[in-house]
Each structure stands twice: as structure tokens, then as C-alpha cells.
matplotlib code that plots the C-alpha trace (Angstrom):
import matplotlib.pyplot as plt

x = [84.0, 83.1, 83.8, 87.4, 87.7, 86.5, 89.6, 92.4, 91.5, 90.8, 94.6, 96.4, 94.6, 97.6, 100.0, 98.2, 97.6, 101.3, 101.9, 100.2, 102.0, 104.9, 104.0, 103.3, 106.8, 108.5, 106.7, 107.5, 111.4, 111.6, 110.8, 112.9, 115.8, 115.4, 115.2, 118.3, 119.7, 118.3, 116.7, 114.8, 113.4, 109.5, 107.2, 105.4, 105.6, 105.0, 105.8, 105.7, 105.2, 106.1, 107.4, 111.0, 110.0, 109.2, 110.6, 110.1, 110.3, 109.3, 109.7, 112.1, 114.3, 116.1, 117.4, 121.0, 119.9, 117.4, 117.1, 113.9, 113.4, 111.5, 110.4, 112.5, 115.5, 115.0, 114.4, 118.2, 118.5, 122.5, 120.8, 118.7, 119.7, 117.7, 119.5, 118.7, 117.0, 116.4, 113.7, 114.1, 113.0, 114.9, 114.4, 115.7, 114.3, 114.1, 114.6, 113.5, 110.3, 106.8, 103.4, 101.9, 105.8, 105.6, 108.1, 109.2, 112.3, 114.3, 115.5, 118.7, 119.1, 122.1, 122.9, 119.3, 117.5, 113.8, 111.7, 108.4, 105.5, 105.2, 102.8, 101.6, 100.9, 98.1, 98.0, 99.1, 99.2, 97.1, 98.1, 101.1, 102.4, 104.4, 103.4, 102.7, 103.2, 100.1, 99.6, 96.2, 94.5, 91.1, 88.5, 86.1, 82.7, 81.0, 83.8, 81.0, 78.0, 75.8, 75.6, 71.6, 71.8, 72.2, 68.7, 68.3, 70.0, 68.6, 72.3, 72.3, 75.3, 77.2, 79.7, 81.4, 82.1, 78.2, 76.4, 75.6, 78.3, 78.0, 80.4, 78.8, 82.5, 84.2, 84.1, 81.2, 83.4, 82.5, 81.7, 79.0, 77.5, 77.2, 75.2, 72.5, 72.2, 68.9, 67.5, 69.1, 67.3, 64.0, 63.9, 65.2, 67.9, 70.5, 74.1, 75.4, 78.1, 80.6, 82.4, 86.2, 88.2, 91.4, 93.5, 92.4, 94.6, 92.9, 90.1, 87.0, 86.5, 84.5, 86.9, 88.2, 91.1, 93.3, 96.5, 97.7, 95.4, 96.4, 95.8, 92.1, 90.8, 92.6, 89.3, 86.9, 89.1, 92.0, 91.4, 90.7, 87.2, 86.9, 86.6, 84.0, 82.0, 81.8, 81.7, 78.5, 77.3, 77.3, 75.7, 73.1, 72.6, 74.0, 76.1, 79.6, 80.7, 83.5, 83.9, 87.9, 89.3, 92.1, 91.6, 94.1, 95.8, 95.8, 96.5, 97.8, 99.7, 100.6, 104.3, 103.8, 104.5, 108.4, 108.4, 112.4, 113.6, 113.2, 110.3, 110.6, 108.9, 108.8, 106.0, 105.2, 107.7, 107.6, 103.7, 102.3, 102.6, 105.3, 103.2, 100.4, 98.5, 99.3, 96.7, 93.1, 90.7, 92.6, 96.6, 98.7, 98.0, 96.7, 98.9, 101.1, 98.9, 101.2, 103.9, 103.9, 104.8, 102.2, 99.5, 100.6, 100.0, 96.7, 95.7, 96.6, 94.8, 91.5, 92.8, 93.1, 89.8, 87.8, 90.4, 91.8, 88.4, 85.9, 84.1, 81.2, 82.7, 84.1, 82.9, 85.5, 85.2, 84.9, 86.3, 86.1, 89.4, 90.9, 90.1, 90.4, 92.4, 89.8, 86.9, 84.8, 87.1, 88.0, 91.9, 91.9, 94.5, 94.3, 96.2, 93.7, 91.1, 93.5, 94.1, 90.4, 90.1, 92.8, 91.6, 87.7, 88.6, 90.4, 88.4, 85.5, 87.2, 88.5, 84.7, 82.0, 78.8, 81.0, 79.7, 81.6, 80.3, 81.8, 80.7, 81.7, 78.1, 78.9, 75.8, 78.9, 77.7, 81.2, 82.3, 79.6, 80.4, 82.5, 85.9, 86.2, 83.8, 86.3, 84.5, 85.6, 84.1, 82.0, 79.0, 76.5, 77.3, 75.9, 73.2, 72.7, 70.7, 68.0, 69.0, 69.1, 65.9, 63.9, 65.0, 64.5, 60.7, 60.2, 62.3, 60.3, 57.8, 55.7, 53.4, 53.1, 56.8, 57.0, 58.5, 56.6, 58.7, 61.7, 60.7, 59.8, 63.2, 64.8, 63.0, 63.3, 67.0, 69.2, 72.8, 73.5, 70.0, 70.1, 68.4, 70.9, 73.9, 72.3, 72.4, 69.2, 68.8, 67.6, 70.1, 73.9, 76.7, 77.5, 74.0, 73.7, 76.6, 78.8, 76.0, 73.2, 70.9, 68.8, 65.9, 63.4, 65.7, 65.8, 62.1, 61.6, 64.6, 62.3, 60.7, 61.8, 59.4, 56.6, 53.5, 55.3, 58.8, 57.6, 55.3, 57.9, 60.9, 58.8, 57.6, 61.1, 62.2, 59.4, 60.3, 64.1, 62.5, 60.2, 62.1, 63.8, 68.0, 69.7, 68.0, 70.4, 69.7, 72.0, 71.6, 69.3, 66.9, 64.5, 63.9, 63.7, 67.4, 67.7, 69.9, 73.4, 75.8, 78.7, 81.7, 80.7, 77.3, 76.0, 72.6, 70.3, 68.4, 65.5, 63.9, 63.3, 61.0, 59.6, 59.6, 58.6, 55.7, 58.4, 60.4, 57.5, 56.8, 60.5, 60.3, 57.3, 59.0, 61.8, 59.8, 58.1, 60.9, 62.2, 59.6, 59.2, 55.4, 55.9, 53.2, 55.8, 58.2, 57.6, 59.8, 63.3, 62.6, 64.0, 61.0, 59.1, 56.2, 55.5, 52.6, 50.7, 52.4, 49.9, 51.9, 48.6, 47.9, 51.3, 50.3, 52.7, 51.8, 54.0, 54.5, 57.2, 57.4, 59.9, 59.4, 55.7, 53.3, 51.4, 53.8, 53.2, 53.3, 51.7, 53.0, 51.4, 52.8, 51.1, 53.7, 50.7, 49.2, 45.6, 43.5, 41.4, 38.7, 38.3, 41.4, 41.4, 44.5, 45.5, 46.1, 47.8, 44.9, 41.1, 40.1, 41.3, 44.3, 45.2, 46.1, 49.8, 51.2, 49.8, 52.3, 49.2, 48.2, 48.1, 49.8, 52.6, 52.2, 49.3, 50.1, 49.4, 46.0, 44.7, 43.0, 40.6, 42.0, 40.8, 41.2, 40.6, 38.4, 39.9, 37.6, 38.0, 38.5, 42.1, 43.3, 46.9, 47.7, 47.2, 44.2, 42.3, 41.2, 40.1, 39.1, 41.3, 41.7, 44.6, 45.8, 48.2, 52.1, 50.6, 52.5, 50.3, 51.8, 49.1, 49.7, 47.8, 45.2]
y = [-212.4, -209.3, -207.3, -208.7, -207.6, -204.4, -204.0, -205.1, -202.6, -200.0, -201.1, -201.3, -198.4, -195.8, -198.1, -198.7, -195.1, -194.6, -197.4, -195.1, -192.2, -194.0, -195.7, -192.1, -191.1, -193.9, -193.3, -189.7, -190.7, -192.9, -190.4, -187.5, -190.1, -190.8, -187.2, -186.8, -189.8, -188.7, -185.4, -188.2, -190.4, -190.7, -191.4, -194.8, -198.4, -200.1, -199.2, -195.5, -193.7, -190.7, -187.9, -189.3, -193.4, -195.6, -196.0, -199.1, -199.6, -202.7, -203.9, -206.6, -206.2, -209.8, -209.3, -209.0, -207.6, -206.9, -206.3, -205.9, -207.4, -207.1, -206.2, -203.0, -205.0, -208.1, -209.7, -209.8, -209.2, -207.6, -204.5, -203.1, -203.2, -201.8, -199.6, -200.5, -197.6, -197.4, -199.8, -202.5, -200.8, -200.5, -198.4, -197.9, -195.8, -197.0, -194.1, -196.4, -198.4, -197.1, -198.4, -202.0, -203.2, -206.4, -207.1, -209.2, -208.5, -211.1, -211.0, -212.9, -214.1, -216.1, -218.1, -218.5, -216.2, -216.5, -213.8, -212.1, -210.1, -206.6, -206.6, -203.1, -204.1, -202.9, -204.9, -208.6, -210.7, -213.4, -214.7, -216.8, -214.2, -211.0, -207.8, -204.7, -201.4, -199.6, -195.5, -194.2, -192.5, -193.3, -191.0, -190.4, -189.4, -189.1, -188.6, -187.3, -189.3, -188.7, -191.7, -192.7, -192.5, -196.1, -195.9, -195.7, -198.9, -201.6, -204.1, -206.7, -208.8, -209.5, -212.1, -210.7, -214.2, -215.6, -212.6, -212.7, -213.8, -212.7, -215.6, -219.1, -220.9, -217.7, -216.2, -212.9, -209.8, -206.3, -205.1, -208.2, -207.3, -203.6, -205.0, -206.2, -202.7, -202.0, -205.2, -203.6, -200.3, -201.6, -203.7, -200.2, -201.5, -198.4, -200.2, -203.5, -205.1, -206.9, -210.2, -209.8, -208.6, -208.4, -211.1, -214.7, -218.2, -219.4, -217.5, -219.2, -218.3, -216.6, -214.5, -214.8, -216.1, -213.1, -214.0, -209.9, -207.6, -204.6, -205.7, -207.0, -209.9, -210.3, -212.6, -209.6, -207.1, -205.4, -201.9, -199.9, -202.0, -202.0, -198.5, -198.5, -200.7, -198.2, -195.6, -196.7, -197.9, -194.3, -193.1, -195.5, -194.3, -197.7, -196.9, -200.0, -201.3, -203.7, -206.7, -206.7, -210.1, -209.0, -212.2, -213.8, -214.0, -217.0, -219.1, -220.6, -218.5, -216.2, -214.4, -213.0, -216.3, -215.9, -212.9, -211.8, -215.8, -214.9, -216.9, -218.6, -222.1, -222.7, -219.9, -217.5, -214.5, -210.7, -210.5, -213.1, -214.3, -216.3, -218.4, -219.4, -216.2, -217.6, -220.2, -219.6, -222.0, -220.8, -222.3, -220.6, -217.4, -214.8, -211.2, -210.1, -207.0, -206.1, -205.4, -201.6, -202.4, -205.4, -202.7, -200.0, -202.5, -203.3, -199.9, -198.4, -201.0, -200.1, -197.1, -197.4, -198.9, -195.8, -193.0, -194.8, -197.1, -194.2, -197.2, -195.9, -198.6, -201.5, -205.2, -206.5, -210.8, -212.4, -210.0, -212.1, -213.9, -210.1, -209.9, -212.9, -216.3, -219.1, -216.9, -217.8, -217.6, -214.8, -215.1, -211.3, -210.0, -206.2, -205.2, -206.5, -204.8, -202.0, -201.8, -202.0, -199.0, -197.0, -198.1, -197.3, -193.7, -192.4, -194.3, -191.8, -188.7, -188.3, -189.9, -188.9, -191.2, -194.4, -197.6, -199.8, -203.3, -206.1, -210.0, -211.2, -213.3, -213.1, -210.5, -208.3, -204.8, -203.3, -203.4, -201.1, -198.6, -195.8, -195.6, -193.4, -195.7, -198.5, -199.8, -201.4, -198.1, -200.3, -198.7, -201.8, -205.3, -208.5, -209.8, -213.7, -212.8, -211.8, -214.4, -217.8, -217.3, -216.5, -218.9, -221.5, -220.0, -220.9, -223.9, -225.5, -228.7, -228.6, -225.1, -226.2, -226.0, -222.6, -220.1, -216.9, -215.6, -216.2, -214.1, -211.6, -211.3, -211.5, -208.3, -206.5, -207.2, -204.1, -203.2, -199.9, -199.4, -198.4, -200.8, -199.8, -200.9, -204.5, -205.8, -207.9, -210.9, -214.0, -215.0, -214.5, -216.2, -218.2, -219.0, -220.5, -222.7, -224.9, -227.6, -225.2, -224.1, -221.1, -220.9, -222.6, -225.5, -225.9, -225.3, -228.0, -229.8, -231.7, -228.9, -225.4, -223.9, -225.7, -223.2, -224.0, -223.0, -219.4, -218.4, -218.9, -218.0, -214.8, -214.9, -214.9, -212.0, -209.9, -209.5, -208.7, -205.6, -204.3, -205.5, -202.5, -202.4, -202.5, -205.2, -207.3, -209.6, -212.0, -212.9, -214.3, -213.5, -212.1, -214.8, -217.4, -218.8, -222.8, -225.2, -224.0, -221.0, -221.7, -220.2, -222.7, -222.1, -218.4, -217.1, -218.4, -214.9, -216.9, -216.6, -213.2, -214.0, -217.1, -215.5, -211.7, -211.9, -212.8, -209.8, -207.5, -208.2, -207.8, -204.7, -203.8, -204.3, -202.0, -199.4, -199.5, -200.1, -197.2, -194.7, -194.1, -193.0, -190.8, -193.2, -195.8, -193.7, -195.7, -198.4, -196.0, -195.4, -196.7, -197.6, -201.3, -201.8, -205.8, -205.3, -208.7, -212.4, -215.4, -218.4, -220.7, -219.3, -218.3, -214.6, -211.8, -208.6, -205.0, -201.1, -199.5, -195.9, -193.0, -190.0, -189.1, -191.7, -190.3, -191.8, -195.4, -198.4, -202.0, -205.0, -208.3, -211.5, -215.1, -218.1, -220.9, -222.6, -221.8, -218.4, -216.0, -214.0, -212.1, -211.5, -208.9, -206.8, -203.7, -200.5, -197.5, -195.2, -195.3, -194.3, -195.2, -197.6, -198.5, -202.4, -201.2, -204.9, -208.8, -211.1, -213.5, -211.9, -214.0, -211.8, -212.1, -216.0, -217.9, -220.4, -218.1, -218.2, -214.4, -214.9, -211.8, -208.7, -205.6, -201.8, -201.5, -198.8, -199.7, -198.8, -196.0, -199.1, -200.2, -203.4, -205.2, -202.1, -199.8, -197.2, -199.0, -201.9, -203.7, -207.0, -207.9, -210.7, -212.8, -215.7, -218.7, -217.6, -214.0, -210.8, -207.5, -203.7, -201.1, -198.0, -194.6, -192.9]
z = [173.5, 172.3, 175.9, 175.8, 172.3, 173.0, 176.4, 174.2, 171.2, 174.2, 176.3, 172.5, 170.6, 172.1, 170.2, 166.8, 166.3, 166.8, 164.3, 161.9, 162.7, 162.2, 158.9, 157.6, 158.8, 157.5, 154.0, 154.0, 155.6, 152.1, 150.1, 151.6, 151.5, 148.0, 147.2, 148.3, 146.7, 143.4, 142.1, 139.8, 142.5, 142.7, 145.3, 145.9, 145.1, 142.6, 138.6, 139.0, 135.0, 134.6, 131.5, 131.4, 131.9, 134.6, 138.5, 139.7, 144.1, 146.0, 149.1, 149.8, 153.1, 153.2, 149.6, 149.0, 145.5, 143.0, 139.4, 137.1, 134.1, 131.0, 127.7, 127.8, 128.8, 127.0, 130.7, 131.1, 134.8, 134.7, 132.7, 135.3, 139.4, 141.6, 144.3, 148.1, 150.3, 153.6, 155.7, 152.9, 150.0, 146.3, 143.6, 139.7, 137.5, 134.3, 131.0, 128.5, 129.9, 129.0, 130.1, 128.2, 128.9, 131.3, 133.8, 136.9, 139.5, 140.5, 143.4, 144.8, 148.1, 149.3, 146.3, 145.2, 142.8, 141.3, 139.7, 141.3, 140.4, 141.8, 144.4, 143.3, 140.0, 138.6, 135.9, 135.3, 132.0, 134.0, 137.9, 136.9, 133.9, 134.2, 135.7, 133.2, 133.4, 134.0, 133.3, 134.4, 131.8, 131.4, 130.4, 133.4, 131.4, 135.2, 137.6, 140.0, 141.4, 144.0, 146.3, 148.0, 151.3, 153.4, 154.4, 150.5, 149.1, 147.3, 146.9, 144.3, 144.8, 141.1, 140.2, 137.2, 135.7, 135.4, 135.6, 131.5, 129.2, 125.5, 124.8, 126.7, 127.1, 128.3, 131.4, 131.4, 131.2, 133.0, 129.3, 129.6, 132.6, 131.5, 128.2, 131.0, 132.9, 131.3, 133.5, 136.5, 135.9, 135.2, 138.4, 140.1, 142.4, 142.9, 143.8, 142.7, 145.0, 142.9, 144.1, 144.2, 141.3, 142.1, 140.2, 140.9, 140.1, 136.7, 134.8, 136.9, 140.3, 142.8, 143.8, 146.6, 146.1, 145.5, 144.2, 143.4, 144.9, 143.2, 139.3, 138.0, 136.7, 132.7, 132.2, 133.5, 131.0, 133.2, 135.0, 132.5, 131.5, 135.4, 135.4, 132.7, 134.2, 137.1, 134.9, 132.8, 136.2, 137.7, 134.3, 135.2, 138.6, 140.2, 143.2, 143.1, 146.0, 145.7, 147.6, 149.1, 150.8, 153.6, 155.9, 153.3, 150.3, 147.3, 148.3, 145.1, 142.6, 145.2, 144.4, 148.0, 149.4, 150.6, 148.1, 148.9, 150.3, 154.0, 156.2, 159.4, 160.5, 156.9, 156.7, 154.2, 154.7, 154.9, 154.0, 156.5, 160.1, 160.7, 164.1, 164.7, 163.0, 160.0, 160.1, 158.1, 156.4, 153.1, 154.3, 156.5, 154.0, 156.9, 156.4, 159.2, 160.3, 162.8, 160.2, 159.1, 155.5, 155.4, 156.9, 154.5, 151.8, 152.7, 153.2, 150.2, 148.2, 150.1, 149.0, 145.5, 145.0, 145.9, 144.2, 141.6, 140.6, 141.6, 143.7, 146.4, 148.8, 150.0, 151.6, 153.6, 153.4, 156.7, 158.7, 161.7, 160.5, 160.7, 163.8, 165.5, 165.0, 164.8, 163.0, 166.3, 169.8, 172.0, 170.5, 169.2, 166.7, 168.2, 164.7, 163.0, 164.3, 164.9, 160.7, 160.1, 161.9, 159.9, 156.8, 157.6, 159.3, 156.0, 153.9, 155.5, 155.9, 152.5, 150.7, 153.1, 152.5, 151.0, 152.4, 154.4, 154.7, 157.1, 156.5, 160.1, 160.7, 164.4, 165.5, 166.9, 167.5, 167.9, 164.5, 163.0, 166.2, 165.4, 165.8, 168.8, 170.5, 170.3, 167.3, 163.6, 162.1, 159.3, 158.2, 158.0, 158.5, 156.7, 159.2, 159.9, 162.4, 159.5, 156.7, 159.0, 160.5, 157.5, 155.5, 158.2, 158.5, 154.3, 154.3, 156.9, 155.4, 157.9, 158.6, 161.8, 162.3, 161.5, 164.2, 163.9, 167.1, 165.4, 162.3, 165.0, 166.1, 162.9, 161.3, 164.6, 165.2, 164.4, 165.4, 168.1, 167.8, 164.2, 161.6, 158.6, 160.3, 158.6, 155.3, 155.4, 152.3, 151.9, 149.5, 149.0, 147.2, 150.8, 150.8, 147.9, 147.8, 150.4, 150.7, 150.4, 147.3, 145.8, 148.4, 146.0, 145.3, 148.9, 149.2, 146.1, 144.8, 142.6, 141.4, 142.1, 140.2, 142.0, 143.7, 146.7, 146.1, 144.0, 147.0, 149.7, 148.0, 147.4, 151.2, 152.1, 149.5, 150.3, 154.0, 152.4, 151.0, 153.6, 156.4, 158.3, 157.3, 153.9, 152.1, 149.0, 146.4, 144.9, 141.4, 139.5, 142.3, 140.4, 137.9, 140.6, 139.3, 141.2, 142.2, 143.7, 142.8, 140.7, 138.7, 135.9, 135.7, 134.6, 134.9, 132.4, 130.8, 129.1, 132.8, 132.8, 129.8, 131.0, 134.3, 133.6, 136.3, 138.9, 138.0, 137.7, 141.9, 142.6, 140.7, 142.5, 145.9, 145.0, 143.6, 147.2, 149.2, 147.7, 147.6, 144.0, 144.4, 147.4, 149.4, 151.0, 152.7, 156.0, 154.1, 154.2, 158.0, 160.7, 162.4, 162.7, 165.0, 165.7, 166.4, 165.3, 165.8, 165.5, 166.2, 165.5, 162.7, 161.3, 160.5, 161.0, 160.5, 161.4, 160.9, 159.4, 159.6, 159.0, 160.9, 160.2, 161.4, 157.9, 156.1, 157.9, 156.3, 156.8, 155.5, 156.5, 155.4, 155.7, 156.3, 156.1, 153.1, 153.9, 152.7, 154.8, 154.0, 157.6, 159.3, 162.0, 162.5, 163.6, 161.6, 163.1, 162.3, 160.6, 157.9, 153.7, 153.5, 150.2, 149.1, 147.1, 146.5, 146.7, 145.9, 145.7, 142.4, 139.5, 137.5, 138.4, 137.8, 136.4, 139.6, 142.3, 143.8, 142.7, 146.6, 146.3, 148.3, 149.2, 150.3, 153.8, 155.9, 159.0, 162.2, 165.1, 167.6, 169.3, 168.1, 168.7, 170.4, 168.0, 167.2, 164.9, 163.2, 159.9, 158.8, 155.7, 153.4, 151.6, 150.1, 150.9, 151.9, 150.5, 151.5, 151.5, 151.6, 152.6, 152.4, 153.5, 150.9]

ax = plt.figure().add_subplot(projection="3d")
ax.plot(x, y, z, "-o")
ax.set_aspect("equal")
plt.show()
């Protein structure tokens, strides 16, 4: 799949880098056009504010006219025509209109006319209301910050809605979830990933089910308490990467569904497929990303995001509906892998460092290869080849039925030989949802706070965190939050009291995974040594190491329920190694077994293939981090 993939992006890559080209030229053909029209004419789409009013362009090339209406018109649709420009754009400008005024066009075709939203709308009363005019002027307290390096990330994965809600029958606001920072610092993650904003049908949902992708969320607050959000984030030292859905739009409430009257075999018009193509999980809603309009469209809200939103990057949902047909088949759409190339080249070029994450879950190496190597250009992709295994490992009943090769694999796997072109997690928002729970729900669905389900779900979080590649938490993680996600159901805070040992060790693990006391650098390295896999016994024990074997690290972690007190193991050198975290200890709950541990001297003597050796000791489903003196 992936080798044909790779020949028809190589045979068509001529063509969709003249696409681009031409796009550009068309854009700048528009606007040279209209310059001549009018010495008044402005640039872009959209409602376009500026000292004298407001110009208002869309797209609509099977129109025979179009008007827009509004508050400065008193939404009389004879006031205000739009004149027709060149490739099936019109523009007006407007004198009188100012931002906060809402507005529709309505555009006539044959004899039927209905009104629309702008799709450049930045802001919208709510998905089935009026667009408003929208005039940037936020006050960027830290329009600067200095994004941690990918081999640097600790991702917690935020839905805006259930995150913390100050009211309990509202949906949580960004203004809510910035009240709960202080948690986020204190457990030390360093970017939070937020679940799609971009204007939804209703007030509850997770997101992606993007009805205007240019305007945010009314029930998060609009844009402007978007860019607070990021703004206080940045202040916090929280890098934000949104999550964008291009694999379709709505599909309910969607305005871009026949937006000017055209479509053909009854499909959805100028923004979609009009075959086959059309066809996705979410209704016949896939974009056209062969059309140059449709692409510019796309791209300059992937765009907008990052300039506009001051975001540190993007995760693209299910990109392998972008790329292919069925999600799984070899039936490519080379646009679409064509667009995600255009899109993740400027997106580089103009903010070097941003992070560009793809959820495809099909192991596919090409699309976190560059661009000029016929690759998506991504800069770390969601790994199931990491999440499924694990989570099978601490699921399992049975110790016996644990596959200590299979956990092998899955913290050895990497992408292009680089381990942080992988998001590693044991929990996600997919995870925990379509007929699967919170890992200790699934462990315990009696009891999810049972011995059981704290020490495996720990188990399985642990290896998250010292596992080589870019390791994510979802929510509620670290207070051991149960049962199944939902955009009903937010987080319940009273955990993280009950719970404060629990969030002590997942603090713990990101202050380790991250360095903070200059003794775990092996963790941000690229390096894993396997050096130890007891299948009998279910111990699994491994190196991680940056450059400097000084800096090693070793992590060993016990998938059965049973202690030891002399456990032989391999160390990469003798001498002093320091005991820096047991998740066995009872203080982080009075129901662990507090399984005495120990510094280890290890021994001048070769062991599992490395130099020396040391007898050590643990607990049940303990995980133990040594470090060097």
C-alpha cells in the first residue's frame, strides 16, 4: 500500500506543485483584477475590516448573483450586491459595516435563493446563526514563546468542554480551563493539545464535527478567549497545538453543503467531491482536494491557526481519509496527500520548530518523511503500534497471558529510525470511547479503583513516559478518571484530592522524563537498549540513553502480580546507581505494596549483554527508574 502510495505522489508531485503555483497566481490574478476594478478593493476572503468599513468576497462560481445582508442593512438583500470577479469570486465593499455586525449572503441561483454563512468567518453567533464581523485586535501580552524541542514534549490532550467547568450545566469555557493551569504546571507537562475548536453543530461535542472551520466554538468564548487561552498558556510555559479535522466537514449544520445551488449526483457542491471521493464515515462530506479554491481554503485555515491564534502546531484527524478513500485500501487521493504536503512545507518554513502531528494509526513511515523524500512532511505521528500493545499487556486477566515480546516491540518501534516521529500514550480520547473505557475501567469495571486497576494503569502510564518518542496523556489521567469519555461528562476535580498520591507519581514521571534534576537525561534521547525480556517471569527491563552513556538510564518494569527480592539484571556499568522512582511506594497510595527497594552497586561482571550486573528488588506490577550517582 504504502509503495503504491509513495509512485503516485512521486508520477503526480510535477502536477500538484504546479497546482500551487497556480493557486498563488490565481490569488494574486484576483487581486490585480480587482485593483483595477476598484482603487478600494481589498485582498482576501472573507469580511475584510478596514479604516473606511468592511469588504466582503466569497467564493461562489454557479451564482447568477449575490447580495449580503445584515445588521448594517437591515438584512434587506436589494441594498447590498455583490459584484462578480473573475474565477467565481464577488466582492462589495460595504462604507457603513463595522466589526460585532452579523451578516449572511444570499445567494440566487436560477429562481431559487437561500442565505449562507461566510466560510471565512471568523466568528459565528452559534453554527446555525449569522456570521459576524470579526476585526483582530487582541492584545498579545507574549507574542513570543520559545517552543521545547520534540524530544522535549510531555502532550496532554484537552477537550475544552469537560476539562473543568466553573458552571456544572454549561459547557467548560477556555477561560475554565485556564483557571486549572496551576494543576498543569505542577504535574510539569509543557504543551497541551486541544480537541477541535472550530465551530461545532450544538454546544456539546468533541469536536470533530466542524460545521465552519474558520470561527470558534461560541460555547468555548469565540476567538478572542481562544487567543487568551494561548496566550496565558504561553505565559505558563505550555506550548498549544490545535487539533484540525480536514478528512471532512459537519456534517450537519454545514452551509458548505451546496453553498452557491450547484452539485452533481445530488452531492455536496463546490467544496466536496462530487463521486465516489465524497464518501467518509461522516456522509458523503469529504472536500474536493483536487479543486484549487477548496485547497486554498483549507490551507489558509491551517494557516490562520498558527499566525492569527499564535498556536505551536497542528494535529491533523485521521489523516488516512486525506489520503486514501476507505481509510485502509491502496485507493490513494494523490491531492490529498499532495495538499498535506503544501500545507506542512509553509507551515515549516514560515514557524520553524511547530509541530505537526498526523492521527493515521496505519504504522506508515512515509508521512513523517520529509517532503522532498516523497513524504506527508508531519513531524511525529500518533503510534498504535505503542498504544494497542500496551494496553493489551495491562488489560490481560491472566499474567500468564501477558506478551512480554510484544511490549518489546512496542517500546522499540520508531518511525525512519527516529523515535520522536511517535506520539506514544496509553490513553486518548479514541481510546477511551467507541466501546472502550479509561484503562482502569477496562482493567476493573467493578472497581476501577481496585489495587489491580491503580498498579496497571500506572504500569501502562509509566512506560508512556520513559518509553522512547513523544509520550501524551489524555485527561484526567493523572487522577485515575474511569469509565468512558464523554461530552456530557467533565472531569471530576475532587480526584486530585482524594487522589493526590496518584498525581504526585505522574508528576514524578514528568519531572524525570523531562530532566528537571539533570540526572535523567537518558529519558530525552533517542536511544533504548532491550536488553532484558523474561517471558516466564513477565520482567522487562531496558536502557535509555541520549548521547552520553553517563547519562544512561534504567527503567525496569514488572507486568506480574508476584514480588522479588533478588532479581538479576543487567546494568550498563558498575558502580553507584541510584533508585529515582517506585511506583510500588505507598505513598503514592496507602494500597500499593511499599515492596522494599533499594540502591544498587551493580558488579564489574557482563550480564544481559551488558558490562555489569546487580541483584535488585521490587514489588507487584512495580516500575523502577535508576539512574547514575
Amino acid at each position: 500500500m504504502f509503495d503504491s502510495l509513495h509512485r503516485t505522489v512521486a508520477q503526480r508531485l510535477i502536477v500538484i506543485r504546479g497546482r500551487e503555483m497556480g493557486q498563488t497566481a490565481l490569488l494574486d490574478g484576483m487581486e490585480e483584477k480587482a485593483a483595477e476594478q476598484s482603487q478600494v478593493a481589498k485582498s482576501g476572503m472573507g469580511a475584510i475590516v478596514h479604516d473606511d468599513g468592511v469588504a466582503f468576497r466569497v467564493w461562489a462560481p454557479n451564482a447568477d448573483r449575490v447580495s449580503v445582508v445584515g445588521t448594517f442593512n437591515d438584512w434587506q438583500s436589494e441594498t447590498t450586491p455583490l459584484k462578480r470577479e473573475e474565477h467565481g469570486t464577488w466582492y462589495v465593499d460595504v462604507a457603513n459595516a463595522k466589526a460585532g455586525d452579523e451578516y449572511k449572503y444570499r445567494i440566487t441561483r436560477g429562481d431559487n435563493s437561500f442565505d449562507r454563512i461566510d466560510p471565512y468567518a471568523r466568528e459565528v453567533t452559534n453554527s446555525i446563526g449569522n456570521a459576524v464581523v470579526y476585526e483582530d485586535t487582541f492584545d498579545w501580552k507574549h507574542p513570543t514563546f520559545h517552543r521545547p524541542t520534540q524530544n522535549e514534549l510531555v502532550i496532554y490532550e484537552m477537550h475544552i468542554g469537560t476539562f473543568h467547568r466553573d458552571d456544572p450545566d454549561q459547557p467548560g469555557t477556555f477561560s475554565d480551563a485556564v483557571a486549572k493551569f496551576k494543576h498543569l504546571k505542577e504535574l510539569g507537562i509543557n504543551a497541551i493539545q486541544i480537541m477541535p475548536v472550530a465551530e461545532f453543530a450544538g454546544d456539546l461535542s468533541w469536536g470533530y464535527n466542524p460545521a465552519h472551520i474558520f470561527a470558534v466554538e461560541q460555547a468555548y468564548g469565540g476567538p478572542d478567549a481562544l487567543k487568551a487561552f494561548v496566550d496565558a498558556a504561553h505565559e505558563a510555559g505550555f506550548a498549544v497545538i490545535i487539533d484540525v479535522v480536514y478528512n471532512h466537514f459537519g456534517p450537519s449544520d454545514l452551509d458548505l453543503w451546496q453553498f452557491d445551488g450547484w452539485s452533481e449526483n445530488d452531492k455536496g457542491g463546490i467544496y466536496f467531491y462530487q463521486d465516489h471521493r465524497s464518501n467518509t464515515p461522516w456522509g458523503d462530506t469529504r472536500p474536493d482536494y483536487g479543486r484549487g479554491e477548496v485547497r486554498q481554503f483549507i490551507h489558509d485555515n491551517a494557516m490562520t491557526w498558527m499566525r492569527e491564534y499564535h498556536a505551536d502546531g497542528l494535529r491533523y484527524d485521521m489523516t488516512a481519509y486525506i489520503r486514501t478513500v476507505s481509510g485502509i485500501g491502496n485507493d490513494d487521493i494523490a491531492e490529498g496527500w499532495g495538499l498535506m504536503q503544501w500545507i506542512n512545507r509553509d507551515l515549516r518554513d514560515e514557524f520553524p520548530g511547530c509541530y505537526l502531528i498526523a492521527e493515521d494509526l496505519q504504522t506508515n513511515n512515509w508521512l513523517t518523511k520529509t517532503e522532498d523524500q516523497g513524504g506527508a512532511g508531519f513531524t511525529t505521528q500518533w503510534d498504535a503500534a505503542f498504544v494497542h500493545p500496551i494496553r493489551a499487556a495491562v488489560q490481560e486477566i491472566d499474567d500468564a497471558h501477558r506478551d512480554m515480546w510484544a511490549v518489546r516491540d512496542a517500546l522499540c518501534h520508531r518511525y525512519n529510525g527516529d523515535a520522536f516521529q511517535r506520539v506514544v500514550y496509553s490513553e486518548s480520547h479514541d481510546e477511551v470511547a467507541n466501546g472502550k473505557s479509561r484503562v482502569p475501567s477496562e482493567i476493573d469495571a467493578e472497581d476501577p479503583e481496585s489495587r489491580f486497576a491503580k498498579k496497571r494503569t500506572i504500569l501502562a502510564a509509566a512506560l508512556a513516559l520513559t518509553a522512547p518518542g513523544v509520550p501524551m496523556l489524555f485527561q484526567g489521567q493523572e487522577m485515575l478518571e474511569d469509565d468512558w469519555f464523554e461530552d456530557t461528562d467533565p472531569l471530576e476535580w475532587e480526584r486530585t484530592r482524594r487522589l493526590r498520591g496518584i498525581k504526585r507519581l505522574f508528576r514524578d514521571l514528568i519531572h524525570l522524563r523531562l530532566n528537571k534534576d539533570g540526572l535523567s537525561k537518558g529519558l530525552t534521547g533517542q536511544h533504548i537498549v532491550m536488553h532484558h525480556v523474561n517471558e516466564n517471569d513477565k520482567v522487562v527491563a531496558f536502557v535509555r540513553r541520549a548521547e552520553d552513556p553517563q547519562d544512561d538510564v534504567l527503567v525496569l518494569a514488572n507486568f506480574a502480580n508476584r514480588s522479588w527480592d533478588q532479581y538479576e539484571i543487567g546494568f550498563p556499568d558498575s558502580g553507584d546507581w541510584q533508585l529515582k522512582l517506585n511506583t510500588d511506594w505507598s505513598g503514592y497510595d496507602q494500597d500499593f505494596d511499599d515492596h522494599p527497594v533499594e540502591h544498587v552497586d551493580a558488579t564489574d561482571q557482563p550480564y544481559d549483554g551488558l558490562a555489569a550486573r546487580a541483584e535488585v528488588s521490587f514489588g507487584a506490577y512495580a516500575v523502577l527508574v535508576y539512574t547514575r550517582k
